[in-house]
LUMPA-881574 format. One record per residue (C-alpha): x, y, z; residue in three letters; chain. Coordinates in steps of 0.2 Angstrom, whole numbers, plus 5000, padded with zeros to 4 digits. Example, Ala and Ser with C-alpha at 12.3 -4.5 7.8 and 13.67 -1.06 7.14 Angstrom:
% LUMPA-881574
@east->5062; north->4978; up->5039; drenba->ala; zalum->A
@east->5068; north->4995; up->5036; drenba->ser; zalum->A
//
This chain:
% LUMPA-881574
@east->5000; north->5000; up->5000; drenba->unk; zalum->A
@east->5006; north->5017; up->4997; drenba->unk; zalum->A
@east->4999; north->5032; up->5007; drenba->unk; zalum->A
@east->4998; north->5051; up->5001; drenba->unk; zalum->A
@east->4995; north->5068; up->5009; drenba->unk; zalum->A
@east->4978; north->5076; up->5011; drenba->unk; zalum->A
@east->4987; north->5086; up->4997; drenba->unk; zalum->A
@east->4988; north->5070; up->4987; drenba->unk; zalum->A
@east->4997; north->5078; up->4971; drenba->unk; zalum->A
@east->5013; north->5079; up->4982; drenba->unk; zalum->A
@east->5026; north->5069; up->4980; drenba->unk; zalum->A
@east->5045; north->5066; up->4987; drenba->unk; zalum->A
@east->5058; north->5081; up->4977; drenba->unk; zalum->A
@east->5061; north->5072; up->4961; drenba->unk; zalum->A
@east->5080; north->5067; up->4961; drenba->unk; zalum->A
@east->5085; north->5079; up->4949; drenba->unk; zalum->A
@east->5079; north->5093; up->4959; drenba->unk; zalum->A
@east->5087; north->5085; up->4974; drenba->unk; zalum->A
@east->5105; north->5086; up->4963; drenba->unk; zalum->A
@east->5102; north->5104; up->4958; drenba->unk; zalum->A
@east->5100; north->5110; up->4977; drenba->unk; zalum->A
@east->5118; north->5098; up->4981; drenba->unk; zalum->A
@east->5124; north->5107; up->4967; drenba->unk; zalum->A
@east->5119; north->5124; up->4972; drenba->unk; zalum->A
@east->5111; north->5127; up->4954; drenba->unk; zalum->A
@east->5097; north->5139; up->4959; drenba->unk; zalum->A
@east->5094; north->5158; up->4964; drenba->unk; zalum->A
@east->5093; north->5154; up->4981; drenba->unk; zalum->A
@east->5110; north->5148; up->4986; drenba->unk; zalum->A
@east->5118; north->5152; up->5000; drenba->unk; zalum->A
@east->5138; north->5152; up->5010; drenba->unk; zalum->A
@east->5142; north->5136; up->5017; drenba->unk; zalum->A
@east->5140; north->5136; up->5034; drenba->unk; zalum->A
@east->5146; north->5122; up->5047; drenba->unk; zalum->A
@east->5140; north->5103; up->5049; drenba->unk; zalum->A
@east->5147; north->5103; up->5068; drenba->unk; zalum->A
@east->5155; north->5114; up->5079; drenba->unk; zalum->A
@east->5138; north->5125; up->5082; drenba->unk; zalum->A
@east->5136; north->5129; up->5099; drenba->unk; zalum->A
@east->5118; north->5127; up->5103; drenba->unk; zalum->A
@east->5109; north->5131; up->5119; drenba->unk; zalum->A
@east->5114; north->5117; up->5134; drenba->unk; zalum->A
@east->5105; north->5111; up->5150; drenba->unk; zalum->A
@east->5115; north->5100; up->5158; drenba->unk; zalum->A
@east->5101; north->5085; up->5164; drenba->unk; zalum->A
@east->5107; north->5070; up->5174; drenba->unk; zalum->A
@east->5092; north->5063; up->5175; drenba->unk; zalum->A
@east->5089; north->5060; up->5192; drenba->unk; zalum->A
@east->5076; north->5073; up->5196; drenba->unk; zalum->A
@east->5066; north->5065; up->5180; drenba->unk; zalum->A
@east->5067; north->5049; up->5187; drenba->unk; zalum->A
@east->5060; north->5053; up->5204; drenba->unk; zalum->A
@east->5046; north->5067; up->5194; drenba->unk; zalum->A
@east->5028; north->5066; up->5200; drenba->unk; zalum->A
@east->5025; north->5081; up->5188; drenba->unk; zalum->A
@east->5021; north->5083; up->5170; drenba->unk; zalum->A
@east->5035; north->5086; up->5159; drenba->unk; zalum->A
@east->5044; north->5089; up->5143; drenba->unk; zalum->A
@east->5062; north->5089; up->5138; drenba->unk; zalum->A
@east->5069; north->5093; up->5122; drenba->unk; zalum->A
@east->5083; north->5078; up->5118; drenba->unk; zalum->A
@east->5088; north->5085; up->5100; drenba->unk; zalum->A
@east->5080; north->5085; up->5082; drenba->unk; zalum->A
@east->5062; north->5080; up->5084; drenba->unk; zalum->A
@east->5066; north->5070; up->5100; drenba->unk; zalum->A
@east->5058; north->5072; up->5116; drenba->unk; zalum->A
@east->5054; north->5064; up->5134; drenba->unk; zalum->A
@east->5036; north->5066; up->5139; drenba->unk; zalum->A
@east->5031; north->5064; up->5156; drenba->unk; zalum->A
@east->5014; north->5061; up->5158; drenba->unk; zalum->A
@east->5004; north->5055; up->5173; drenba->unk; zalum->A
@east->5019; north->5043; up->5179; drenba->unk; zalum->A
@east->5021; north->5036; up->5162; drenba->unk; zalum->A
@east->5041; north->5041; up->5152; drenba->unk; zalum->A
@east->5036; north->5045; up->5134; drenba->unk; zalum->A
@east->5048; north->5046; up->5122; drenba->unk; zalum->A
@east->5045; north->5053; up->5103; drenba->unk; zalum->A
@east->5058; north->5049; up->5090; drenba->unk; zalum->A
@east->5072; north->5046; up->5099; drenba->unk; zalum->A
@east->5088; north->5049; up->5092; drenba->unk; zalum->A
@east->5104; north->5048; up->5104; drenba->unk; zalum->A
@east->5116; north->5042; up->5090; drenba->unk; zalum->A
@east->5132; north->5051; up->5086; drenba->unk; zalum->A
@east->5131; north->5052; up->5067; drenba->unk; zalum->A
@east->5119; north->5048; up->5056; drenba->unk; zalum->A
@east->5128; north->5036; up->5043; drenba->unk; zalum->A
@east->5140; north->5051; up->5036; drenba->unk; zalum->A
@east->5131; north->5065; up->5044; drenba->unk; zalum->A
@east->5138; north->5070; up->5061; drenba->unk; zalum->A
@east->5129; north->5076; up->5078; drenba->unk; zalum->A
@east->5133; north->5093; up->5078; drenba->unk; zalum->A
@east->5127; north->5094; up->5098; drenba->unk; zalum->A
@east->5126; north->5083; up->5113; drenba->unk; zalum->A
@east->5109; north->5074; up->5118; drenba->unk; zalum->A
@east->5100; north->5084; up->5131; drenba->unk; zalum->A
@east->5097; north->5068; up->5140; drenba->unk; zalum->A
@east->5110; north->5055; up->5133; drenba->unk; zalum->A
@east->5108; north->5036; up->5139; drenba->unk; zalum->A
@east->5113; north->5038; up->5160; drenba->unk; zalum->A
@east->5100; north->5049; up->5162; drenba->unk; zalum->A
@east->5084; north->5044; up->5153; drenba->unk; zalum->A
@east->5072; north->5037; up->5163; drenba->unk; zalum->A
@east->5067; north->5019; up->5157; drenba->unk; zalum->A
@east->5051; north->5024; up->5143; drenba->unk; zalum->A
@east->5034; north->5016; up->5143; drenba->unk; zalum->A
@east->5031; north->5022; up->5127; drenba->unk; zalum->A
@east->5040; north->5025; up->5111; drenba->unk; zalum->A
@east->5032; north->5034; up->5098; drenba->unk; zalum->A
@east->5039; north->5036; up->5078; drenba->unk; zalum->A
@east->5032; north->5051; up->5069; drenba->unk; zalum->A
@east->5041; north->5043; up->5051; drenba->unk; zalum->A
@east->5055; north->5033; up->5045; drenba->unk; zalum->A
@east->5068; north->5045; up->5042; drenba->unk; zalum->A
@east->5080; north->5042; up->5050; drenba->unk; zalum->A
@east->5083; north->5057; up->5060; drenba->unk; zalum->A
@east->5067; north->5052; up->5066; drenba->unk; zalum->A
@east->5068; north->5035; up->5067; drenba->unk; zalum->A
@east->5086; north->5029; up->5074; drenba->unk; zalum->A
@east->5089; north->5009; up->5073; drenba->unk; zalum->A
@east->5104; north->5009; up->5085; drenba->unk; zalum->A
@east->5094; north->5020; up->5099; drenba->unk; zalum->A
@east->5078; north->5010; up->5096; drenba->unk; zalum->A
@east->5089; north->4991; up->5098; drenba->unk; zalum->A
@east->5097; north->4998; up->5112; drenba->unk; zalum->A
@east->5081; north->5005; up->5118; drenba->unk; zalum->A
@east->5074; north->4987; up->5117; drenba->unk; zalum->A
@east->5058; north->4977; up->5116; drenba->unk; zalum->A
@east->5050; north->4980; up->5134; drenba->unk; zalum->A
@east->5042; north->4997; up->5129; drenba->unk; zalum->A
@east->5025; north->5001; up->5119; drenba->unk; zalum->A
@east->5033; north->5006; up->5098; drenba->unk; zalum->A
@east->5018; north->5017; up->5095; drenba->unk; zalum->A
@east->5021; north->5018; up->5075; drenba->unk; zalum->A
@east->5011; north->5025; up->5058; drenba->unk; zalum->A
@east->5006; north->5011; up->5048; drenba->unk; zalum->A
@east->5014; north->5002; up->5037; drenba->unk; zalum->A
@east->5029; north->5002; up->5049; drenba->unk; zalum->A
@east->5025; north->4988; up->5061; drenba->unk; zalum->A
@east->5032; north->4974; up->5048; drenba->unk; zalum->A
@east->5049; north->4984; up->5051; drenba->unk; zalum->A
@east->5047; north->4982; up->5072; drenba->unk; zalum->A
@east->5041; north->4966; up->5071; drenba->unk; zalum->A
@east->5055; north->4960; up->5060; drenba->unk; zalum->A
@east->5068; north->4968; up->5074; drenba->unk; zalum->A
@east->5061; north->4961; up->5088; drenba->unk; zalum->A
@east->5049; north->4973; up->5093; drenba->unk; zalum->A
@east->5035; north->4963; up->5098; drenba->unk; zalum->A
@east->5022; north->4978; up->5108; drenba->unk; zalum->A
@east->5016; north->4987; up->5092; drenba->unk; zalum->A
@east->5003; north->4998; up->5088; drenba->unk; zalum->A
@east->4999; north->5003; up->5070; drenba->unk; zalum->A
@east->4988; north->5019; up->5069; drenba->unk; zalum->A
@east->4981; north->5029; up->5053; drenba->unk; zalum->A
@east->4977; north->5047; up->5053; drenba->unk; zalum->A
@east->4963; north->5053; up->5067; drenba->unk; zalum->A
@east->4963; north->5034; up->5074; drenba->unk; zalum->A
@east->4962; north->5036; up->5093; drenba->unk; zalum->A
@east->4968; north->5022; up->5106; drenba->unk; zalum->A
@east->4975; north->5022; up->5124; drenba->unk; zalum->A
@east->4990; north->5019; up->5128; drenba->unk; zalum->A
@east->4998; north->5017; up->5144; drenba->unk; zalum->A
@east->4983; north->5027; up->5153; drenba->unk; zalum->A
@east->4983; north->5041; up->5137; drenba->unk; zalum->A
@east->4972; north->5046; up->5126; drenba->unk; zalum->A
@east->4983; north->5046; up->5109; drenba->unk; zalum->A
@east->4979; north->5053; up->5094; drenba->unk; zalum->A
@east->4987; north->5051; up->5077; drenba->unk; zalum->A
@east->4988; north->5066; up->5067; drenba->unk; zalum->A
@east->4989; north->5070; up->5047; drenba->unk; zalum->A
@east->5005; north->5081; up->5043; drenba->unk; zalum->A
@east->5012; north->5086; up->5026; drenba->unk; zalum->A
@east->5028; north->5074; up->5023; drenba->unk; zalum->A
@east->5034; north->5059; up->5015; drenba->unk; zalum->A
@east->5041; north->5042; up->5019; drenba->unk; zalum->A
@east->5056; north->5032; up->5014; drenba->unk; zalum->A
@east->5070; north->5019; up->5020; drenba->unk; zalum->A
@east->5078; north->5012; up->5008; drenba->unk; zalum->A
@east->5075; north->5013; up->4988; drenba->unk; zalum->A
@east->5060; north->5003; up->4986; drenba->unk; zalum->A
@east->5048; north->5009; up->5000; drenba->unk; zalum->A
@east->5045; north->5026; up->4995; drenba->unk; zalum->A
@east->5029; north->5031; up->5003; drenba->unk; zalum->A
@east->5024; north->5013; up->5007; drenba->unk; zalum->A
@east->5023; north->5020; up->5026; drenba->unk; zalum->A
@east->5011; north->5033; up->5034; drenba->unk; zalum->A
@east->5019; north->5049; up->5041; drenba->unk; zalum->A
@east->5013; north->5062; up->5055; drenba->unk; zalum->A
@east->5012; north->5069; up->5072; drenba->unk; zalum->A
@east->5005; north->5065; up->5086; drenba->unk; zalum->A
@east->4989; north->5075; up->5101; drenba->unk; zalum->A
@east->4994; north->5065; up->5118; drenba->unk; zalum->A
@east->4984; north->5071; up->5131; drenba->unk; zalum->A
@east->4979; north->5066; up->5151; drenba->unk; zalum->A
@east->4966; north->5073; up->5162; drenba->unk; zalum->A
@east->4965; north->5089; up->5153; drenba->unk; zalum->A
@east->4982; north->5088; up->5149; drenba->unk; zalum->A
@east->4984; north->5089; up->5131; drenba->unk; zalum->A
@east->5001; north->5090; up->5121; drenba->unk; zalum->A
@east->5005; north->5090; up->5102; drenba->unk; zalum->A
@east->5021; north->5087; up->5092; drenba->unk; zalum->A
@east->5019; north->5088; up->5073; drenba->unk; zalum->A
@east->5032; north->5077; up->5066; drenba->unk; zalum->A
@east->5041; north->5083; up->5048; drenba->unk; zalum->A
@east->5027; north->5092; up->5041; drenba->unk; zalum->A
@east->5027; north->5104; up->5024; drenba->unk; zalum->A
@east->5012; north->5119; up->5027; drenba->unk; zalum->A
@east->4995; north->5111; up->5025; drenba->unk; zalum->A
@east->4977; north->5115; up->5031; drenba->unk; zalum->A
@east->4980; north->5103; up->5044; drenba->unk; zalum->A
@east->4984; north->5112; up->5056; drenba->unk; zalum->A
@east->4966; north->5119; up->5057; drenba->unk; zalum->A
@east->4960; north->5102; up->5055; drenba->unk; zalum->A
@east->4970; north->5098; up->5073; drenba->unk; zalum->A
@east->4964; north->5112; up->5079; drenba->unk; zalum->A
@east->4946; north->5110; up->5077; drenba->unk; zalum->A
@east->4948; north->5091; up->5085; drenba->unk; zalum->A
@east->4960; north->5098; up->5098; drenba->unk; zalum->A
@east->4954; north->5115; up->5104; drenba->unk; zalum->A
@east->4964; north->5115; up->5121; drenba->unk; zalum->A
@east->4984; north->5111; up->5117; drenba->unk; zalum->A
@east->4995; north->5115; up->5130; drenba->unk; zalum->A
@east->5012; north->5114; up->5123; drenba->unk; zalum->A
@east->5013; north->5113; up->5103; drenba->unk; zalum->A
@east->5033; north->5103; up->5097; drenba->unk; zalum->A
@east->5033; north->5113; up->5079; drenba->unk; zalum->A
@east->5049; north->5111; up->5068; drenba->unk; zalum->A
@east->5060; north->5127; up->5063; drenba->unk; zalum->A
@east->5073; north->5118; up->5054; drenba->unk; zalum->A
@east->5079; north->5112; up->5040; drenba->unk; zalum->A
@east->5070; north->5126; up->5028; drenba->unk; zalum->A
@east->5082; north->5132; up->5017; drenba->unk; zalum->A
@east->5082; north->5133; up->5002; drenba->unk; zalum->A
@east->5061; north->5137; up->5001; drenba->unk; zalum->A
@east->5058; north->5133; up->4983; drenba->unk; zalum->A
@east->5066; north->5114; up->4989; drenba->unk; zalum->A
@east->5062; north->5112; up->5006; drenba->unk; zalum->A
@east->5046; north->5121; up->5008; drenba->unk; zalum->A
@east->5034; north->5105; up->5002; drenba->unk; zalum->A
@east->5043; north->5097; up->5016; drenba->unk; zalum->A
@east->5045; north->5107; up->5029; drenba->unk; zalum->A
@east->5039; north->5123; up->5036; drenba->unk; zalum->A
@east->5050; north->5137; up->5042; drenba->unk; zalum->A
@east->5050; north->5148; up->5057; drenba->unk; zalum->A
@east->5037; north->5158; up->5051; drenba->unk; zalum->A
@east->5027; north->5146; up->5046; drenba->unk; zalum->A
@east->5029; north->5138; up->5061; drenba->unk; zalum->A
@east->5023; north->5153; up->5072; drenba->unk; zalum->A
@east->5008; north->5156; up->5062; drenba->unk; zalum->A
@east->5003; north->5136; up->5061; drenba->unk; zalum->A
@east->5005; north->5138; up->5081; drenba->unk; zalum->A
@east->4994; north->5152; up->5083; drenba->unk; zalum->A
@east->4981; north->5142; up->5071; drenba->unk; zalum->A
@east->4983; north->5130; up->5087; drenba->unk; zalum->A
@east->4978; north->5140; up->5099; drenba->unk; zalum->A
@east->4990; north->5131; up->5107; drenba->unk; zalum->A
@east->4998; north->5139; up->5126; drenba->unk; zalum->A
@east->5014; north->5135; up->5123; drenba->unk; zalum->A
@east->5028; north->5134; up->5109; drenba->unk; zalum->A
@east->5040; north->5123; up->5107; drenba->unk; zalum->A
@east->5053; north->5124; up->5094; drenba->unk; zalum->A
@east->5062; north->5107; up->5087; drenba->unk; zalum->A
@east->5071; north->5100; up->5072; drenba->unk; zalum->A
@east->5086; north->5111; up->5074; drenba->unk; zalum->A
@east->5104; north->5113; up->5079; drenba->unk; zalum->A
@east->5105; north->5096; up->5078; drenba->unk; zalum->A
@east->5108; north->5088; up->5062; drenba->unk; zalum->A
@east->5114; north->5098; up->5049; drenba->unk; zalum->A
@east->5100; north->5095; up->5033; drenba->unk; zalum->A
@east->5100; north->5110; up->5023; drenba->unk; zalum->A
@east->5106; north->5127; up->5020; drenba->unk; zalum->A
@east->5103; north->5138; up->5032; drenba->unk; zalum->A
@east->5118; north->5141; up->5045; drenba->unk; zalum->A
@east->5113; north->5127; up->5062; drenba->unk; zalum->A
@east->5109; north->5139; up->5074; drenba->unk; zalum->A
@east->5098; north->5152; up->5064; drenba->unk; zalum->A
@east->5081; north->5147; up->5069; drenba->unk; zalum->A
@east->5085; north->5154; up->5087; drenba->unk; zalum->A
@east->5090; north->5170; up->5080; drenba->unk; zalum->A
@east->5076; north->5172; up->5069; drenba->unk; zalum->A
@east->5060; north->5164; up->5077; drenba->unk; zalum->A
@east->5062; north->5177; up->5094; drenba->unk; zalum->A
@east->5060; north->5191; up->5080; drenba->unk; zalum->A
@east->5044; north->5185; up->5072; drenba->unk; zalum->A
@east->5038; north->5181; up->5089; drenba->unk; zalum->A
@east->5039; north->5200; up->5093; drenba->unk; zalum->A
@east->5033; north->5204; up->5076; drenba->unk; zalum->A
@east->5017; north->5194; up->5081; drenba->unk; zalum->A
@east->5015; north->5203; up->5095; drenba->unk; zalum->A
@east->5014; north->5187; up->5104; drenba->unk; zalum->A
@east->5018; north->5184; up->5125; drenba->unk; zalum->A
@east->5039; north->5180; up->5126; drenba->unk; zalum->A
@east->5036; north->5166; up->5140; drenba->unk; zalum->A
@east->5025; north->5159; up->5128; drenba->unk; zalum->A
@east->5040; north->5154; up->5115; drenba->unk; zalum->A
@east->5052; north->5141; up->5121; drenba->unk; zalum->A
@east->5063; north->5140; up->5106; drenba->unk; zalum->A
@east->5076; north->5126; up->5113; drenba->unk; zalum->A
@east->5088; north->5124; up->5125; drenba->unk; zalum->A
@east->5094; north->5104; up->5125; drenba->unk; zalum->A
@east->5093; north->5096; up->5143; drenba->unk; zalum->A
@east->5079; north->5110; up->5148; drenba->unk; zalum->A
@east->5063; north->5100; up->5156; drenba->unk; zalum->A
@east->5050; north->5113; up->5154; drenba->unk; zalum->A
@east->5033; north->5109; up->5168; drenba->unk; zalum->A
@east->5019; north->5107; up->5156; drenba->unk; zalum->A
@east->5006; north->5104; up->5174; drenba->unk; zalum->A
@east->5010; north->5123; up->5176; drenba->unk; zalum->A
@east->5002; north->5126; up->5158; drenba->unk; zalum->A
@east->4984; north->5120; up->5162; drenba->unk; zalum->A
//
């Protein structure tokens, strides 16, 4: 089976537009800016006062990966902890790196990409935890060993560990090798708990969506939006949104929080690793919008999300 977006005329970039961005034959080219050796916003987190938590929290691990602590239960969503991803290189250290996560509950995969979906830190994380995945990507788990999986389609609703979990369209594409392009779903994820209600949007291109999500999911407390890997637009924006984009898809939400991701961490397009914290605090004043509202990413930073309700 192959699945498509709600915009189902999208496709993956053709390979020939793929080569002329590698080849910097556009109008939209930028100076090469630095793979690694970015200094990037750092908490140091040992873990300890996560494993001993009776609150709700969040912290931001790198990429699109976080921990979610919800009601007792340690959620993670596309964890990444590796050092390099094949021939690209971590740029900055895991806000929580394998001494200090608490053992997870819950594992949830937004997409295969593989800086979403990490085979060494998902092996390592091993079989004991709930592998919430998209469908199409539960033959991969079971293959690995992964024996606790649920499948789920856009909108399908189940519990999960005591939580109300909601799979969620976004605007992507899925691939893992050169066969299986698009022969897995793609998207985000509403988690919520006693009123609770969190949202992370996985890789996602601007869509109408986001008002579809927002209809369901009036009350979002913290929203987990990308701000990464943008440039250059005529390329990356089917893809992927960028900081304005993400602001204005946040307030579409309604949501209370902001939570920048997909950043600082792997070095996936043009634009200099570090850029989306310079930029996003200005559109954020432009908006006019409430500065303890915009948590824009420091790694290792748990942020309280019981003191949003």
């Amino acid at each position: 089976m192959h699945f498509s977006n709600l915009k189902s005329n999208f496709r993956k970039p053709a390979g020939s537009q793929t080569l002329k961005w590698l080849l910097g034959w556009h109008n939209e080219k930028r100076p090469k800016s630095p793979a690694t050796g970015v200094v990037i916003p750092y908490m140091h987190n040992d873990g300890q006062g996560l494993r001993r938590a009776t609150a709700d929290t969040l912290t931001w691990i790198g990429q699109a990966s976080f921990l979610i602590q919800l009601g007792g239960k340690n959620l993670l969503i596309d964890p990444v902890l590796s050092r390099s991803l094949g021939f690209i290189r971590r740029n900055s250290p895991p806000g929580l790196d394998w001494p200090a996560l608490p053992k997870p509950d819950a594992v949830f995969i937004t997409h295969n990409h593989r800086d979403h979906m990490d085979a060494p830190t998902l092996k390592r994380l091993g079989p004991e935890p709930v592998y919430v995945v998209p469908k199409g990507l539960g033959h991969w788990f079971r293959h690995n060993g992964f024996s606790r999986v649920i499948e789920m389609g856009w909108w399908q609703q189940e519990e999960i560990e005591g939580l109300d979990v909601t799979f969620v369209p976004a605007e992507h594409w899925s691939r893992r090798s050169l066969t299986d392009i698009n022969t897995s779903w793609w998207g985000g994820y509403v988690i919520a708990r006693n009123g609770l209600r969190i949202y992370h949007s996985g890789d996602t291109g601007w869509f109408d969506g986001f008002s579809g999500i927002a209809e369901r999911f009036p009350d979002i407390h913290a929203a987990m939006l990308p701000v990464g890997a943008y440039a250059p637009r005529w390329f990356m924006r089917a893809q992927h949104i960028d900081p304005e984009e993400a602001v204005k898809a946040f307030r579409i939400l309604g949501a209370k929080q902001f939570v920048g991701m997909h950043w600082g961490t792997f070095k996936l397009s043009d634009e200099p690793l570090d850029e989306p914290m310079h930029v996003l605090p200005l559109i954020w004043e432009k908006e006019e919008l409430e500065r303890q509202r915009l948590e824009s990413g420091v790694l290792g930073k748990t942020l309280r999300l019981d003191k949003l309700v």
